[in-house]
TORMIZA-39262 format. One record per residue (C-alpha): residue in one letter; y, z, x. Coordinates in pm, 1 decimal. Last residue first. Layout:
   residu          Y          Z          X
        A          Y          Z          X
...
***
This chain:
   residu          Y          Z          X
        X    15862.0    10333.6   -20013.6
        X    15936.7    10534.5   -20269.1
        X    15824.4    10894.2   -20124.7
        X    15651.7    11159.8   -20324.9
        X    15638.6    11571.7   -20342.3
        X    15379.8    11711.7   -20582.1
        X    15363.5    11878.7   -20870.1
        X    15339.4    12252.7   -20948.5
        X    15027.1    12358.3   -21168.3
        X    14702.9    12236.4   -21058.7
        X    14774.0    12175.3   -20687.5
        X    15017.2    12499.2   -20699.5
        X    14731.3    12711.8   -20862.6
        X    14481.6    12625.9   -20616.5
        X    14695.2    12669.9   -20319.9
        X    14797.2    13018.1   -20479.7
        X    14415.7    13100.6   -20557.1
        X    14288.2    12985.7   -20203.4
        X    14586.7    13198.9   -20067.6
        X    14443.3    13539.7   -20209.0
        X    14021.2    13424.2   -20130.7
        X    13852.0    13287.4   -20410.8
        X    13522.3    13443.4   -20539.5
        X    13654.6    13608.2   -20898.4
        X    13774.5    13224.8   -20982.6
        X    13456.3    13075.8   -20873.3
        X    13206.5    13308.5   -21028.5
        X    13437.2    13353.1   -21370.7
        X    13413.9    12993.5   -21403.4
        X    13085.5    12973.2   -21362.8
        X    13026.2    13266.8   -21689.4
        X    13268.2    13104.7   -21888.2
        X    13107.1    12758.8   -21869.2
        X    12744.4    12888.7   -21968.2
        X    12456.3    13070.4   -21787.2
        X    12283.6    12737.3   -21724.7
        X    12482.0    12416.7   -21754.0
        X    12764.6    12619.1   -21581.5
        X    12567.9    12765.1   -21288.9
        X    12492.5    12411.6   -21231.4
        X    12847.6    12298.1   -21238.9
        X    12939.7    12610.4   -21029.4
        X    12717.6    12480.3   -20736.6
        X    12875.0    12141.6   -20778.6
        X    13217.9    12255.3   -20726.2
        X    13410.8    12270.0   -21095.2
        X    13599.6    11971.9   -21237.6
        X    13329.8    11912.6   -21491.3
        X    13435.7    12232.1   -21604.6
        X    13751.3    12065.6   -21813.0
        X    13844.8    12335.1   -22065.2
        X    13733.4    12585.5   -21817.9
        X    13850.4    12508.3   -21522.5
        X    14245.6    12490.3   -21618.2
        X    14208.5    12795.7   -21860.7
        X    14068.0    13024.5   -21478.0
        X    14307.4    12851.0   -21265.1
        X    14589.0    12947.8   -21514.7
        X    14464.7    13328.6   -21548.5
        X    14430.2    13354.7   -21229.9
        X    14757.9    13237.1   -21120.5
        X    14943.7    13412.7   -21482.8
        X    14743.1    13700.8   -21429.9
        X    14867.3    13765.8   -21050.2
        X    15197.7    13717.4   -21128.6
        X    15287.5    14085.4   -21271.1
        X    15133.3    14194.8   -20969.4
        X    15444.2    14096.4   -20779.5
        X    15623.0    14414.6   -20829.4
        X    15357.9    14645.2   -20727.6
        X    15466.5    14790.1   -20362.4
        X    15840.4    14804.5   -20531.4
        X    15743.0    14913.7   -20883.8
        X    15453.5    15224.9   -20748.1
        X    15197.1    15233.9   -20938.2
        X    14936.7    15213.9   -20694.5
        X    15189.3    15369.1   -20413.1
        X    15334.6    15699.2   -20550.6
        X    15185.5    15765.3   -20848.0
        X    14833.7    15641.1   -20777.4
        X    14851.8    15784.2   -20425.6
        X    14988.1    16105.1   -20528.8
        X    14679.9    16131.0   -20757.6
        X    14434.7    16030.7   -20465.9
        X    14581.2    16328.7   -20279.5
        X    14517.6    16604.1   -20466.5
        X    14208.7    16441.8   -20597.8
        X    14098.1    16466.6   -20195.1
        X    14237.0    16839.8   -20152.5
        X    14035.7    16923.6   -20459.2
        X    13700.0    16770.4   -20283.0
        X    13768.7    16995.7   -20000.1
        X    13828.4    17304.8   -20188.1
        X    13507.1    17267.0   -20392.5
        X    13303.7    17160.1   -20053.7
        X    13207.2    16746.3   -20039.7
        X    12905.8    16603.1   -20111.6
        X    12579.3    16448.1   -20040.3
        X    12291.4    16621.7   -20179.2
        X    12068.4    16918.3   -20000.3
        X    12114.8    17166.5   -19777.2
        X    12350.7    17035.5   -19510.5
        X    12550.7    16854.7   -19729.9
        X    12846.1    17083.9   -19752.2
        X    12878.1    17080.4   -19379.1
        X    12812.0    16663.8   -19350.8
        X    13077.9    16677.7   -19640.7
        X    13343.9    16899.3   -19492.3
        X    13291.0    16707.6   -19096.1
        X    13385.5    16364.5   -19301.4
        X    13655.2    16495.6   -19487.3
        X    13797.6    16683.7   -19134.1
        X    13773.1    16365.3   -18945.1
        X    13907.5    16129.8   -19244.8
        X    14229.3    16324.9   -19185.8
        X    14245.1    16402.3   -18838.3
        X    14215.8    16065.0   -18769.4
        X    14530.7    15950.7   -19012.4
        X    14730.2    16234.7   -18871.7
        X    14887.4    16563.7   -19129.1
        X    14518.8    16730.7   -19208.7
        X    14269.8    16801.2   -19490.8
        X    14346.4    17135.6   -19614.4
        X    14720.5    17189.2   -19493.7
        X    14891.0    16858.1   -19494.0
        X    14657.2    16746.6   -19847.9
        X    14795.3    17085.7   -19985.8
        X    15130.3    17028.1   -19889.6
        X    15173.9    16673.6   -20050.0
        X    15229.8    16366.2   -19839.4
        X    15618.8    16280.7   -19862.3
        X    15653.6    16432.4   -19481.9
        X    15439.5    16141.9   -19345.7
        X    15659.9    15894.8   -19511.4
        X    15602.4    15636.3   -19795.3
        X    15742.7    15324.5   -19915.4
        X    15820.2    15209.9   -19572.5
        X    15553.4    14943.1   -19572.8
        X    15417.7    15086.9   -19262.1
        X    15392.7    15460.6   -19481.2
        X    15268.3    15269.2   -19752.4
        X    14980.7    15102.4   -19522.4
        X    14860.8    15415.9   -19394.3
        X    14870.6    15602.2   -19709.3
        X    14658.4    15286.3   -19852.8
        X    14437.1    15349.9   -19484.5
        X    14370.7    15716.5   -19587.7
        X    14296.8    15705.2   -19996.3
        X    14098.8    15383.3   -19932.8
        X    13846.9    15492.8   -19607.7
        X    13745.6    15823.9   -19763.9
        X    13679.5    15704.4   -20079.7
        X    13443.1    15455.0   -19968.7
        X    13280.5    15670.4   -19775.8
        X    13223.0    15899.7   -20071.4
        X    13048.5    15605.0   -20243.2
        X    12841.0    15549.0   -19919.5
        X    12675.7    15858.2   -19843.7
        X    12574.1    15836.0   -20222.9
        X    12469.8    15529.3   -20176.0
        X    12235.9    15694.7   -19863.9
        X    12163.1    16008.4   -20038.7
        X    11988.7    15707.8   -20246.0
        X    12083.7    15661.3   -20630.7
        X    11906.0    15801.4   -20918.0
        X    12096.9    15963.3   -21131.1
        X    12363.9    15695.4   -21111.3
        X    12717.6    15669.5   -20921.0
        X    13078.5    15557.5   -21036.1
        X    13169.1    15296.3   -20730.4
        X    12875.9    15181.5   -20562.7
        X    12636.3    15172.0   -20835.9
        X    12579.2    14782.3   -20803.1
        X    12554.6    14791.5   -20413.6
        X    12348.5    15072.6   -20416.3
        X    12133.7    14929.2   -20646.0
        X    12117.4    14621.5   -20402.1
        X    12051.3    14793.5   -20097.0
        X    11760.2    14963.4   -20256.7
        X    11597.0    14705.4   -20402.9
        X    11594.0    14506.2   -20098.0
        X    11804.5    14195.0   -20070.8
        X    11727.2    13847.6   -20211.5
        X    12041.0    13700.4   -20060.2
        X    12091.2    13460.8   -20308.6
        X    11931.3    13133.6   -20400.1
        X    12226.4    12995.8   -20620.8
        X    12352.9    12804.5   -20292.6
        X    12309.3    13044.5   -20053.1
        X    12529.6    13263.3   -20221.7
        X    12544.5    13327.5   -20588.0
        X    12260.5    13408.9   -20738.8
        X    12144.2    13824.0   -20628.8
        X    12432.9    13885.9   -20377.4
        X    12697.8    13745.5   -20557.8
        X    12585.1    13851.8   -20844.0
        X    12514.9    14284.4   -20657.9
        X    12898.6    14246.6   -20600.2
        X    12996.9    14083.5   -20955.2
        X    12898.3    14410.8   -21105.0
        X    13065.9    14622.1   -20851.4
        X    13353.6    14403.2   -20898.0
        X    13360.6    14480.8   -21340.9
        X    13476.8    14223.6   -21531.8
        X    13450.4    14238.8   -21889.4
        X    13277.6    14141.5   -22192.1
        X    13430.1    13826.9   -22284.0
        X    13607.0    13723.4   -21928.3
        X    14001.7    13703.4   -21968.3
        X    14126.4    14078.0   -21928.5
        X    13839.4    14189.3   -21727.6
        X    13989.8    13905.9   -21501.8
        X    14342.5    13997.0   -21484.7
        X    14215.7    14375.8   -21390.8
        X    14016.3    14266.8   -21137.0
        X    14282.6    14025.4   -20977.5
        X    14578.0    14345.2   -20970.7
        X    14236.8    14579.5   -20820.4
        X    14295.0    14379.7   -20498.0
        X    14443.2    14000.2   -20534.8
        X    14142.3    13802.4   -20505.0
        X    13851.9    13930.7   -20663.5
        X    13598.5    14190.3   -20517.6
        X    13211.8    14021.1   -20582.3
        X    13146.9    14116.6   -20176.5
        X    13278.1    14470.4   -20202.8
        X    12982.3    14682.3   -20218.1
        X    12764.9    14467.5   -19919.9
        X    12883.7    14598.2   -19587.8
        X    12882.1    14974.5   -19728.5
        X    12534.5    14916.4   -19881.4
        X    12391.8    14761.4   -19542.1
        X    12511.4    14978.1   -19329.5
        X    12404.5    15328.7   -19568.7
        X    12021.7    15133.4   -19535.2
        X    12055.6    15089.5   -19102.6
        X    12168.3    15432.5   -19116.8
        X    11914.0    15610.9   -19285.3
        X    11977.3    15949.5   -19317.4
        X    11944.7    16224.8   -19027.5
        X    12288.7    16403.2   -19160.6
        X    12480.5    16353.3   -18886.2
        X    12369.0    15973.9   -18850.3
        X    12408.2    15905.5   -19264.8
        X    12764.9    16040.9   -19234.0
        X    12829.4    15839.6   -18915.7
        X    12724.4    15566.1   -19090.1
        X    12900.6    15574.0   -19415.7
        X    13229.4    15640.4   -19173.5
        X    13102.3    15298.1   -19015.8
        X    13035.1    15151.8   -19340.9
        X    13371.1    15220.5   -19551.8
        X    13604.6    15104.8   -19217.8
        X    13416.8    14783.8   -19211.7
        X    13447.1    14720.2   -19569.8
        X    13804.0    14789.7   -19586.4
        X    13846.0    14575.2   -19247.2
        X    13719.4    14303.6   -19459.5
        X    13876.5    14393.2   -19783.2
        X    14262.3    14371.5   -19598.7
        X    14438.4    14685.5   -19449.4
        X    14786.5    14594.1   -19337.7
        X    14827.3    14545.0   -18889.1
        X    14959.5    14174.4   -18902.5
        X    15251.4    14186.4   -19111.6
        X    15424.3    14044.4   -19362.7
        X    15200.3    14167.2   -19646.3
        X    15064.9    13877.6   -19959.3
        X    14968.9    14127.2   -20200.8
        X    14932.9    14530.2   -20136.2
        X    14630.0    14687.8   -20215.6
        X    14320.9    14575.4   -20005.4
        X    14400.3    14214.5   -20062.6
        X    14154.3    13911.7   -19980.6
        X    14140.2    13706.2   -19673.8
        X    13908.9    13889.8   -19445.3
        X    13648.9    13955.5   -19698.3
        X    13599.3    13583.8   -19725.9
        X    13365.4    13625.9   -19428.1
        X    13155.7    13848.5   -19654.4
        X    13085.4    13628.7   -19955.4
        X    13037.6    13318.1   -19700.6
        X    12700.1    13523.8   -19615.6
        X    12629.0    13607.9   -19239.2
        X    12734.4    13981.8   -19256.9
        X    12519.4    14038.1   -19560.0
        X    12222.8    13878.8   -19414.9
        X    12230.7    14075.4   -19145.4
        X    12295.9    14394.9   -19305.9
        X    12019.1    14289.8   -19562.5
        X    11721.6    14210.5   -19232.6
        X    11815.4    14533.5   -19087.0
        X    11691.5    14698.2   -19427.2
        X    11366.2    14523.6   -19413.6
        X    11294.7    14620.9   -19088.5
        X    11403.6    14398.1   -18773.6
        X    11167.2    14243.4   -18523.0
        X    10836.4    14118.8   -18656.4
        X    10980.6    14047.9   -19003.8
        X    10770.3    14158.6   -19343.2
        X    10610.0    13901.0   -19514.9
        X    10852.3    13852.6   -19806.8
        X    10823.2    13951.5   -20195.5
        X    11131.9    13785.7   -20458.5
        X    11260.3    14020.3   -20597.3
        X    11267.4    14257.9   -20248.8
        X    11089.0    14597.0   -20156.2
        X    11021.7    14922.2   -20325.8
        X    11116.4    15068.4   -19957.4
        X    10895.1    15353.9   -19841.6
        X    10835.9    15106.5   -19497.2
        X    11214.7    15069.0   -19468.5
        X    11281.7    15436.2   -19450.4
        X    11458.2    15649.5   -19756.1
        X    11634.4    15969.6   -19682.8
        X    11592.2    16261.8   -19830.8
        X    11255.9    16366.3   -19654.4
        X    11461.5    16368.9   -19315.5
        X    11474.6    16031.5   -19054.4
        X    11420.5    16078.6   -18746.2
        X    11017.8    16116.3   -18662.3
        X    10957.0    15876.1   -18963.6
        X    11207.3    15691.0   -18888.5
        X    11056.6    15623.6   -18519.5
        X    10721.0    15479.0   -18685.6
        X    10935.4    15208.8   -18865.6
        X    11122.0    15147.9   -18526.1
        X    10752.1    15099.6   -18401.9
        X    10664.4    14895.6   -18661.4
        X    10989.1    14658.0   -18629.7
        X    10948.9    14653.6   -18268.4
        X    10602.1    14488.8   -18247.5
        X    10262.6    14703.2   -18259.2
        X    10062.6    14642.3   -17944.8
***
């Protein structure tokens, strides 16, 4: 009797097109496994993915807007969730592989800094060379968790993970599935979360994003996501000409309106002095570093663990880490 994971591999097969990629047409893992009896090999990287520390630190790092009062504001986690089940449903209509599109859209933000875009940009300002999250997604997945033993995810997974946000030649309908997902979910739930902020209103959203894509939240990503699996249908992911204008339409009011916005923005100006702090404070004394980034130290250099911890920290991790370092403590005579 062949287990489940054969037989689902036999069901892709039957379900899956000739663009998409099953699990037994994978070109497999770094490190080679014996195959699981129960899950393929791009079930396995979704789970693995949602069990990492990486992922569960999701859920305390900024989307766009630092340190919200308020329950209901858009953090990386629900980002990430929102990105993979639109990926999915994308990948579904268009008989892709879900299971792979899962496992990109839960992976592409796990090397995301704290503080949103503000932390990546303090960073590539620091590091020599750069720092690019995408980059730092497919590290954390590849050396840093587990210990420095990674995740050792399938090639696939982890390209898309890496190309995420600008796209190669060669990527998977499936990454590309994703990296218009990923669109999707930010320019609707940032409009969301300036409109609860009370920096936008539903009448400030230009006429042609009203008219072409839609005037509700739902309707919104609903009419994107019905455009590309329409514009799809005959080969490569994307969206129609008058679609995909409607969506630059509105991701330029969002960067003038709400990315650059001084009010939503005005504490950014902190963010490089916290990170950049933590970041000088570890470095000329390393020693001072976790054990894990101690060995990555000796190894790859002190820049290079220092970079891993500071880009991994979670928003309040950084400000409790910057006021144990930087703001002294309270005492008692007794």
């Amino acid at each position: 009797m062949p287990n489940p994971r054969e037989r689902r591999e036999v069901l892709e097969h039957l379900t899956i097109c000739a663009r998409g990629v099953t699990a037994d047409s994978s070109r497999g893992r770094v490190l080679p496994e014996p195959p699981d009896a129960v899950r393929t090999c791009f079930q396995r990287d979704v789970d693995r993915i949602t069990h990492s520390k990486a992922f569960r630190r999701l859920k305390h790092k900024t989307q766009v807007f630092l340190q919200p009062e308020g329950d209901h504001y858009c953090t990386r986690l629900t980002h990430t969730l929102e990105v993979t089940r639109i990926a999915r449903t994308v990948a579904r209509a268009l008989t892709l592989n879900e299971d792979l599109a899962e496992a990109i859209g839960l992976g592409h933000d796990l090397g995301h800094t704290p503080f949103g875009h503000a932390g990546e940009r303090a960073l590539n300002e620091i590091c020599t060379g750069g720092f690019r999250h995408y980059e730092q997604s497919l590290r954390v997945a590849d050396r840093l968790e587990r210990s420095g033993k990674g995740l050792n995810l399938s090639y696939e997974t982890r390209m898309g993970i890496l190309n995420h946000t600008r796209g190669a030649p060669d990527d998977t309908e499936e990454a590309t599935a994703v990296r218009l997902s990923d669109r999707i979910a930010y320019i609707n739930h940032d409009v969301d979360d300036a409109i609860r902020a009370g920096i936008l209103t539903e009448g400030d959203l230009p006429r042609a994003v009203c008219e072409r894509i839609g005037e509700r939240h739902s309707t919104r990503i609903d009419a994107i996501i019905r455009d590309i699996i329409d514009s799809s249908a005959d080969g490569g992911i994307r969206m129609s000409e008058s679609m995909a204008g409607a969506v630059g339409i509105f991701h330029d009011f969002l960067f003038e309106r709400v990315y650059r916005n001084p009010r939503a923005k005005g504490e950014e100006t902190k963010v490089s002095n916290i990170l950049g702090g933590i970041w000088e404070y570890y470095f000329k004394d390393p020693a001072r570093l976790p054990a894990d980034y101690r060995r990555i130290a000796g190894e790859e250099g002190v820049e290079r663990a220092v970079c891993d911890y500071v880009s991994g920290m979670t928003d309040d991790y950084a400000v409790s880490q910057f006021s144990s370092i930087f703001i002294p403590a309270a005492w008692r005579v007794k």
